[in-house]
N, C-alpha and C positions, 0 to 999 in steps of 0.2 A: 301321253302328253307330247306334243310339239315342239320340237325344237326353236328357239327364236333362231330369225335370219336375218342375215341382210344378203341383197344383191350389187353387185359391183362388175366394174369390169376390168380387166389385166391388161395392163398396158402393154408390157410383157412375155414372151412365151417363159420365161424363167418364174413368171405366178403361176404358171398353169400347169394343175397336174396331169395330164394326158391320157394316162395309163387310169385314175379314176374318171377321167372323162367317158373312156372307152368301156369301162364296166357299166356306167350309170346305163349309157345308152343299150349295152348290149342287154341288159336285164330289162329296162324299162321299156323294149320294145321287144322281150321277150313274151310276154303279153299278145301279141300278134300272131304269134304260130300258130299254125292251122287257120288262123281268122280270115286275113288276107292273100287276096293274089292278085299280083304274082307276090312272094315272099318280101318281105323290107329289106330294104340294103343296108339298114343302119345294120342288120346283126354281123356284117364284113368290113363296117369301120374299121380303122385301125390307129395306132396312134400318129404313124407318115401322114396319114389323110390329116386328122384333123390340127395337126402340127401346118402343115400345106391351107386349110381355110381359115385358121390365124392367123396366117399373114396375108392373109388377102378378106375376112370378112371380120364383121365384129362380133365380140363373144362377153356374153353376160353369162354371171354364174351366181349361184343362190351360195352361200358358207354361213353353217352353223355355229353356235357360242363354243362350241368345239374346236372351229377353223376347220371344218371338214365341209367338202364340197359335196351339197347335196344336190343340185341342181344344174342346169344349164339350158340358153338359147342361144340360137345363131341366128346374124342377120345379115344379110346379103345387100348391098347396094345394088339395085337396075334401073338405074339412072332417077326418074321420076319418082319413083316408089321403091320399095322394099321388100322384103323375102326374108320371111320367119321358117328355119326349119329346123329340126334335130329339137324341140323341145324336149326332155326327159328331166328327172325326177325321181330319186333315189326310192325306189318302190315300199323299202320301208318305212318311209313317212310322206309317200303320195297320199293326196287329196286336206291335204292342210294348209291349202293355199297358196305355197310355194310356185306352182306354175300358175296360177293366174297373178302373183308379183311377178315374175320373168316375164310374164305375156306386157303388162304395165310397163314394165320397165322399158322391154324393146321398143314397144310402141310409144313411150315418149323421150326417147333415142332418136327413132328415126323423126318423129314430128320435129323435136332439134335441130335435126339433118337438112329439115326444109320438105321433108319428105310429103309429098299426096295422100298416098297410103301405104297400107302395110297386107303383103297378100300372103299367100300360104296355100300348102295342097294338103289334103286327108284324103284320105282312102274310103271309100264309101262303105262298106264296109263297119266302120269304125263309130257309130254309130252316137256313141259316149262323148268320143273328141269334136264330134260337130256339134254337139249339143254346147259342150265345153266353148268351143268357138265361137258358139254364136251368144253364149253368153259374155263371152268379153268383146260384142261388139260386131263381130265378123258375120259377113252373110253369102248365101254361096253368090259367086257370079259365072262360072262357067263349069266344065266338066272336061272331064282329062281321058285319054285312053293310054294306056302304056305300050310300048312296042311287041307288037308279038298279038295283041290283045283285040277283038273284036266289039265289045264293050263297056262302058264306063267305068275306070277301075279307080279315079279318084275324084274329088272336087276341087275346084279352084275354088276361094275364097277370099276377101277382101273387106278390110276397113277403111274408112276415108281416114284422114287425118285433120282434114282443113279445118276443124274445129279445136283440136290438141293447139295448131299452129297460130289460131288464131286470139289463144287464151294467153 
C-alpha cells in the first residue's frame, strides 16, 4: 500500500533533513550503476552540497502521514526558465506517483515564478526517465556531450509553461 503524501517546501534549512536528503539520492540513483557513463555525481552529494543549493535554489520535498521525507526536487532559477534536477524518490515506494506530484509541483512553482519553461537533462541511457518525462509533458530539445566524452551522453529536455501561466 502507499503511503499518502503531501509535497511542500522549507522555508528553512532547520526543516530540512540533509542527511535523509543525501541517502534518498544516493540510493535512488543507485539504480544507475553500470547503466550510465560517465557515472552520476549525485552518488558524491553530500550534505555541504546540498545545504549550499538551499540557499541558493528551491527545494520541494514529498513527506509521508509519518512525517518522513520520501521524496524530493530541486529547482534552479536561469533567469527565463527553470532547471529541474536531483529528482529522487525513496526507492521503496518509487513508482506510486510521488515523483510525477514533485514533477507538478515544480512545474507550477516555476509557472508562478513567471517562468517560460521548465528544462532538465537525462542521460540517454536512462531510457524509463525519458519515457517518464515525456509523460509529464517534456520533449527532448537538444543533446548534451559531457567533458571527456565524444558522444551523446545526455538529453536536454523541455516544457513550455505559457500555458500553466496563462491559466
Amino acid at each position: 500500500m502507499l503511503p499518502n503524501y503531501m509535497i511542500f517546501r522549507p522555508e528553512s534549512p532547520a526543516e530540512v533533513p540533509f542527511d535523509r536528503l543525501v541517502a534518498i539520492l544516493h540510493t535512488a540513483f543507485a539504480v544507475q550503476d553500470g547503466i550510465v557513463d560517465p557515472p552520476s555525481s549525485a552518488k558524491s552529494v553530500d550534505i555541504a552540497e546540498l545545504q549550499g543549493r538551499f540557499a541558493r535554489d528551491v527545494l520541494l520535498l514529498a513527506r509521508d502521514d509519518q512525517n518522513r521525507i520520501i521524496g524530493q526536487i530541486w529547482i534552479e532559477d536561469t533567469g527565463q526558465d527553470a532547471y529541474l534536477y536531483k529528482l529522487s524518490v525513496d526507492p521503496d515506494i518509487a513508482r506510486g506517483g510521488i515523483g510525477t506530484a514533485l514533477v507538478r509541483a515544480a512545474c507550477d512553482h516555476a509557472a508562478r515564478a513567471g517562468k517560460q519553461a521548465i528544462r532538465l537533462h537525462v542521460r540517454v541511457e536512462l531510457t524509463g526517465n525519458i519515457a517518464f518525462f515525456k509523460s509529464q509533458g517534456f520533449a527532448i530539445v537538444g543533446e548534451g556531450v559531457h567533458e571527456g566524452y565524444d558522444r551523446t551522453t545526455f538529453w536536454k529536455m523541455a516544457r513550455s509553461l505559457l500555458l500553466i501561466n496563462e491559466v
